[in-house]
Every structure is written in C-alpha cells, then in structure tokens.
N, C-alpha and C positions, 0 to 999 in steps of 0.2 A: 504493500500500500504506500511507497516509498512517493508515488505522483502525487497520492490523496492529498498526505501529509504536505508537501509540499505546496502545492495548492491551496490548502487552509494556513499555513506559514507563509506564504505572501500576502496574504489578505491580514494578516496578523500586522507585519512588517508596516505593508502600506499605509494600514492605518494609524499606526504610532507616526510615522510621517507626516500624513496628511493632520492630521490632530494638532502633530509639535506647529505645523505652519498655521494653522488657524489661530494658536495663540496670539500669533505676530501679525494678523491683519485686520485692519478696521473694518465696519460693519456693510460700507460701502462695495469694498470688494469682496466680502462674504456674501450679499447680494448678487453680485456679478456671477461668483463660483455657484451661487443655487440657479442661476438663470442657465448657466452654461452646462449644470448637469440634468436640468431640464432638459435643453435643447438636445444633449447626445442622448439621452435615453427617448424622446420622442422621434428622432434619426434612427436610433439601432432601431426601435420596435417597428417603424413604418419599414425599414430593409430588410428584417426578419417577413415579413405577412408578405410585401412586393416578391422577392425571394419564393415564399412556401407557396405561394397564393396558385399561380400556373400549375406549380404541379401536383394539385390536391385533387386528391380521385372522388374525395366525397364534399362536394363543394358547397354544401349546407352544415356540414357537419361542426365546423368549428363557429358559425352561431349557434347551433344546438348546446355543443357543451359550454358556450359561455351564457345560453339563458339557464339549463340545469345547475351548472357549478354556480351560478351568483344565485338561483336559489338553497341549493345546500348548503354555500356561506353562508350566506343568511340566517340559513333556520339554524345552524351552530352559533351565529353570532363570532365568526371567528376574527375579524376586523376590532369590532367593539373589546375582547379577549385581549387581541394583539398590544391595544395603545394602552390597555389597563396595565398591562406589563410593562409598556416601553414608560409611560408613564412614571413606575416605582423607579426603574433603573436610572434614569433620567427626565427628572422634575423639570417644566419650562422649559423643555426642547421639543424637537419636529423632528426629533432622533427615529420616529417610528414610518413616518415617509421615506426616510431617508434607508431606514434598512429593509424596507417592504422592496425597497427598488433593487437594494442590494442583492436580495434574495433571490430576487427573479434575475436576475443580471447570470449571478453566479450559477441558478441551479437549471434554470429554464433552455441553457443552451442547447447543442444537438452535441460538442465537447464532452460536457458535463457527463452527460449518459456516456456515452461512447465508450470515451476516453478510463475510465474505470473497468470497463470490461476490457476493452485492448490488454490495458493493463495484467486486469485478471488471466485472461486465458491467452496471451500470446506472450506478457512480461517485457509487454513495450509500453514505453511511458511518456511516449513522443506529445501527445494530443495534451497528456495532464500535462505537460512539461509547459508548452505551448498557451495551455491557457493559463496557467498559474502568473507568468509574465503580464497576459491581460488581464487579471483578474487583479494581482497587485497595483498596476497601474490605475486602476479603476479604481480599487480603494482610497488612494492615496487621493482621488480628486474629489470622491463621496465623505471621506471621515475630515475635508479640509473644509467640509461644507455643514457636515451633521455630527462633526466629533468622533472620538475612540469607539464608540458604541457601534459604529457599522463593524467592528471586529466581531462581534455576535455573528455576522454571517458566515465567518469562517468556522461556528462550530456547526450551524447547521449544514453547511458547506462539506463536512467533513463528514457527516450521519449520512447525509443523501451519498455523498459519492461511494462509503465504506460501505450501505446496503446496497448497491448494485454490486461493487465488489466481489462482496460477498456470493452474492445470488446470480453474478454473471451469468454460469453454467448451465442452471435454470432458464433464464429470463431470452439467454441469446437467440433461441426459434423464434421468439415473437416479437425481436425487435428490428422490423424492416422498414424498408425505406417511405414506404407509403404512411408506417406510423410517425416514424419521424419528421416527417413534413407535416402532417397535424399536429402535433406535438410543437413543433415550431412555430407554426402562422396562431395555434392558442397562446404561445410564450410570445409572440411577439405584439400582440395586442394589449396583453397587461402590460409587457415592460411599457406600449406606446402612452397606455393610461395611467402609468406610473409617472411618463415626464407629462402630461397634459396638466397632475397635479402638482407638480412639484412647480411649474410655471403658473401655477395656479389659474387656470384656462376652465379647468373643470374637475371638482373635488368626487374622485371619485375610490371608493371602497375596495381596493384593489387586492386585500385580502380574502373578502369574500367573494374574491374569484377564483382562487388558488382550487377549488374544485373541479375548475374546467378543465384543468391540465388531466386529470383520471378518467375524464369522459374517452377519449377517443382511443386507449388502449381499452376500454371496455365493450368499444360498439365496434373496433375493427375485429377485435378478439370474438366476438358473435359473427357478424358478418363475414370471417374468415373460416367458419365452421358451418 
C-alpha cells in the first residue's frame, strides 16, 4: 500500500504548507485564493462531464443517480451531519466546503479507483504515484484557502483507497470502462457544484449527493446480468 500511503502523505504535507502560507496573507488575497479555487474546481468538474459525457452508454442515467442519491442524502441528512462535525473541529470556518470539495477532488477520480488496484494486483504504483503529486498540489492551494483541516481528507483518502486495495481481487470483473465513465460524469458534476458554491453562485448541499456516486455501479451491475 506503499502508493496509498503516499498519497495520503502529500495531502498531509501540502497542507501544512498551504496553512503555514495562509498565516502570512491578508484577507484580500485569501479572497482571491477562495475565488481561484472556485474557478478550478468549476473547470475540472465541467472537463470531467464534457470528457465522460460522449461516451456514456446510458445517457439518462447519471441524472437518475443524482435525483436518487440527493434523495438518500437527504433522508440521512448527511450534509447537515457533515458541518455539525466540521463545525466542532473548526468553530467560524467554511473549513466544511472547503473539505467536501477536497473529498470529491481526491476520491471521485477515475486515479483514485484504478490506481489502488494497479497497485494491488500488478504492484505498480505508477497512477498513485502520479496523483499523489496532484493531489499535494491541490492541497497546498485548498488548506491556503480553508486551513490545516483539509488534511482530514487524507484520512478518508486513505480508507477509500486501502478498501479497494484491499478488495481489488474481488471488485476487478466489474470495474469496466463503461462504469467508469459514469462514475466520472456523477464525480464530475458534484466537484462542478462544489466550485459553483465555493464562488458562491449557488449554495448547494453537495454532500447529500455523495449517494449518487453508488447508483451507477448498482444499475450497471443489474443491467449487466
């Protein structure tokens, strides 16, 4: 798991960085850096969906799981959940926007999956290696924006990758290309309604979507049988 770890150790790293440089800047260009990671994360999510969008076999399907998954969020209340936590951790921050984005950033890729199982079952680390570099980087521009607390996503960062790891062996029959492009254009619509809020354009609950990402290995996993 030498990628995994790796990978949750730049997100560690960047964000002690991006934190130490928040100290030292006024609030003016602490503005700046939240409009700027707006705009990249409203940029990746529209290049992720443009991207997945052509080559999606079932071309209703990812509004399907984005109407079901924001109701499952919902009825969990997993949003409301979420800021109650970020909340205690960090009192009078927007620390909880800022790692909702992280989280999808980090786990939502096509990398993310992949890249663990490579690992697992061929003991190539090329993919984690690859994104651990972007993933640091990212951090460093997120926690100079929202503080140390986006290092929280290197531990869920680390559960998500270590259980595919894990269950590579398992999981690799049904992880094909077709999924993974739905998988992608639903990841890439929250990351886009992740920078919509962070630009404050449109406040939107983007944790009680995080169900929609199980929808489409559920309906391909039917539909494939």
């Amino acid at each position: 798991m030498i990628g995994t770890i790796t990978n949750a150790g730049t997100i560690v790293l960047g964000s002690i960085a991006g934190s130490t440089l928040k100290k030292g800047i006024g609030d003016k260009y602490k503005n700046v850096m939240m409009d700027s990671m707006g705009l990249a994360a409203t940029a990746l999510g529209i290049n992720s969906v443009v991207q997945a969008m052509p080559e999606s076999q079932y071309h209703v399907l990812f509004i399907v799981s984005l109407a079901l998954g924001g109701l499952i969020g919902t009825k969990l209340s997993i949003n409301t959940a979420f800021e109650r936590l970020m909340s205690h951790i960090s009192k009078g921050s927007n620390l909880s926007q800022g790692l909702s984005t992280a989280i999808l950033l980090y786990c939502a890729g096509t990398l993310s999956i992949l890249g663990p199982m490579q690992s697992a079952l061929q003991g190539d680390n090329t993919y984690l290696f690859t994104y651990a570099i972007l993933d640091g980087i990212t951090s460093i521009v997120l926690s100079s924006t929202f503080g140390f607390g986006i290092a929280i996503a290197a531990v869920v960062l680390f559960c998500w990758q270590g259980s595919i790891y894990l269950l590579a062996g398992f999981i690799e029959p049904f992880i094909t290309d077709s999924l993974m492009t739905e998988i992608s254009l639903v990841g890439g619509v929250l990351i886009l309604a992740s920078g919509l809020g962070i630009l404050g354009i449109k406040k939107i609950e983007t944790m009680n979507l995080l169900p929609a990402l199980i929808v489409p290995p559920v309906v391909i996993g039917i539909l494939g049988h």
